[in-house]
VEXZA-567471 format. One record per residue (C-alpha): residue number from 0; residue in three letters; x, y, z. Coordinates in nm, 4 decimals, m for minus. Example, Ala and Ser with C-alpha at 12.3 -4.5 7.8 and 13.67 -1.06 7.14 Angstrom:
<pts>
nr, rest, xx, yy, zz
0, ALA, 1.2300, m0.4500, 0.7800;
1, SER, 1.3670, m0.1060, 0.7140;
</pts>
This chain:
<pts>
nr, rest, xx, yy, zz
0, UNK, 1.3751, m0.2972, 1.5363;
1, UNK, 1.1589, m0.2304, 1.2440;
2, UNK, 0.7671, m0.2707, 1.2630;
3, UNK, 0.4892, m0.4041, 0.9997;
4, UNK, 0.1994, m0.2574, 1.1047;
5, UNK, m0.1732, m0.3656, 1.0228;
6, UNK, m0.5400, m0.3941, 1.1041;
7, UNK, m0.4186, m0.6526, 1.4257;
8, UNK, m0.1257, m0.4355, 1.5661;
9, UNK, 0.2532, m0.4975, 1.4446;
10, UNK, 0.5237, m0.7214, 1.4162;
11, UNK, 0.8463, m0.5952, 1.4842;
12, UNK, 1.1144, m0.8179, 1.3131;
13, UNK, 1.5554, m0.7347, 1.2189;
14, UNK, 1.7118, m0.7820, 0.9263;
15, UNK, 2.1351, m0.8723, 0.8624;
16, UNK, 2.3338, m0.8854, 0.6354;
17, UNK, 2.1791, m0.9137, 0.2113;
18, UNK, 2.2224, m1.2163, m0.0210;
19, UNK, 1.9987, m1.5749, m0.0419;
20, UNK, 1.7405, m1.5032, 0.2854;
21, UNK, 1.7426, m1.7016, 0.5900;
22, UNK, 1.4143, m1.6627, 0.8207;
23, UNK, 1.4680, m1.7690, 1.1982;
24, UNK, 1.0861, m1.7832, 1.3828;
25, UNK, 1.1479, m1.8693, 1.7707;
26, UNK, 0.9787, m2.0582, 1.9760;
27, UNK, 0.6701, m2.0185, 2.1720;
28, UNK, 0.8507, m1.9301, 2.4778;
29, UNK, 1.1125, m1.7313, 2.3461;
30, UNK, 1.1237, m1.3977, 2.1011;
31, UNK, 1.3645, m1.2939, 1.8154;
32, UNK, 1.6825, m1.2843, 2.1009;
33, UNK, 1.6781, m1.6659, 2.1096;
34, UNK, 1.8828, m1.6519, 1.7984;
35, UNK, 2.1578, m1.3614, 1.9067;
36, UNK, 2.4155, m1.6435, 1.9350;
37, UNK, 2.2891, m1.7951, 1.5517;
38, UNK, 2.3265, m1.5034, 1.3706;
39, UNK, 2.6798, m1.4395, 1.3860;
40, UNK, 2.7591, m1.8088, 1.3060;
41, UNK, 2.5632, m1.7740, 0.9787;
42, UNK, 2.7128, m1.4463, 0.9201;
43, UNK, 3.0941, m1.6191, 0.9231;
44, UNK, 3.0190, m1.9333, 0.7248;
45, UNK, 2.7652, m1.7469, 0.4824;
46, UNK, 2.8747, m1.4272, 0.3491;
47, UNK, 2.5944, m1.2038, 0.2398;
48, UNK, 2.3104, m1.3930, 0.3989;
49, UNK, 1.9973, m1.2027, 0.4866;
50, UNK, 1.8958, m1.2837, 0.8185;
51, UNK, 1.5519, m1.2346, 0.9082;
52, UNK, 1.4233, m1.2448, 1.3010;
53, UNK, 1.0962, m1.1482, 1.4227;
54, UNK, 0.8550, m1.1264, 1.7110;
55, UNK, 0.5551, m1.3617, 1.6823;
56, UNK, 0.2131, m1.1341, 1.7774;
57, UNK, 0.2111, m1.0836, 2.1219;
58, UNK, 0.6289, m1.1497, 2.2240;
59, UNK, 0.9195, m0.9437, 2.2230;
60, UNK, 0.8318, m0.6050, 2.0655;
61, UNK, 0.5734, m0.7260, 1.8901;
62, UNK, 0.1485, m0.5852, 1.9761;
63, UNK, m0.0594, m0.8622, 2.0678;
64, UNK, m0.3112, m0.9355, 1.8338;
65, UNK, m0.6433, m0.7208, 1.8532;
66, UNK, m0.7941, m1.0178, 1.6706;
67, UNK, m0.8074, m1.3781, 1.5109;
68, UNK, m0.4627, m1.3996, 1.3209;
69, UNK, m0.2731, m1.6939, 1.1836;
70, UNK, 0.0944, m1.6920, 1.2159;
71, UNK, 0.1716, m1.8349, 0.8743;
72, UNK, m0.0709, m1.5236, 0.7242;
73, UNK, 0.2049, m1.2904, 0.9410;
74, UNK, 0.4846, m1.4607, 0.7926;
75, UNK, 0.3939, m1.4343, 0.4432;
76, UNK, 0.3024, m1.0577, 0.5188;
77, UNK, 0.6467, m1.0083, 0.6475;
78, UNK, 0.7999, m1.2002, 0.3230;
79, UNK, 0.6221, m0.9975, 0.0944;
80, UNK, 0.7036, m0.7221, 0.2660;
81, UNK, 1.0737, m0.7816, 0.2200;
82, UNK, 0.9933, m0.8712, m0.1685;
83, UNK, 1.1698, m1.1970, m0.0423;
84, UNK, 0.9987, m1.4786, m0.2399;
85, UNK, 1.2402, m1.7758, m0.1250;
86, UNK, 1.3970, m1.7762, 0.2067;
87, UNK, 1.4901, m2.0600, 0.4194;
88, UNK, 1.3299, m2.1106, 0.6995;
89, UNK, 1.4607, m2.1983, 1.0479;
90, UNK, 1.2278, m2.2340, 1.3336;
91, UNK, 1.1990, m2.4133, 1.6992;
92, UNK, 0.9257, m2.4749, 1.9074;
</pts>
């Protein structure tokens, strides 16, 4: 897994495939693994699609937070650091 590091810890977060983005955040029980079975699905009916997982802070691989965060401040810190401006955005909760 990758890692974006900052002043609260890190995210750790996988990329597939290139082309139009697709963002998958998991639920609140869950981490990036709860869409293994998703990916290859969107991989056979949408060549070239980016797939973007991550950990939410404080699941999977990812630090918990040494702070006050806001998840929405982590995902656009992800997206930017991607240089992805449009994605689409899958989540569950």
């Amino acid at each position: 897994m990758l890692t974006l590091a900052d002043d609260l810890g890190h995210l750790s977060y996988v990329v597939d495939g290139a082309g139009p983005p697709v963002v998958l955040v998991h639920a609140g029980v869950a981490d990036h693994h709860m869409w293994d079975a998703v990916v290859p699905a969107l991989a056979a009916r949408h060549t070239a699609v980016p797939v973007v997982r991550y950990d939410l802070r404080g699941f999977g691989e990812s630090a918990p937070p040494t702070g006050p965060f806001d998840e929405t401040d982590d995902l656009l810190r992800l997206l930017d650091r991607l240089g992805l401006e449009r994605v689409r955005l899958v989540g569950a909760s």
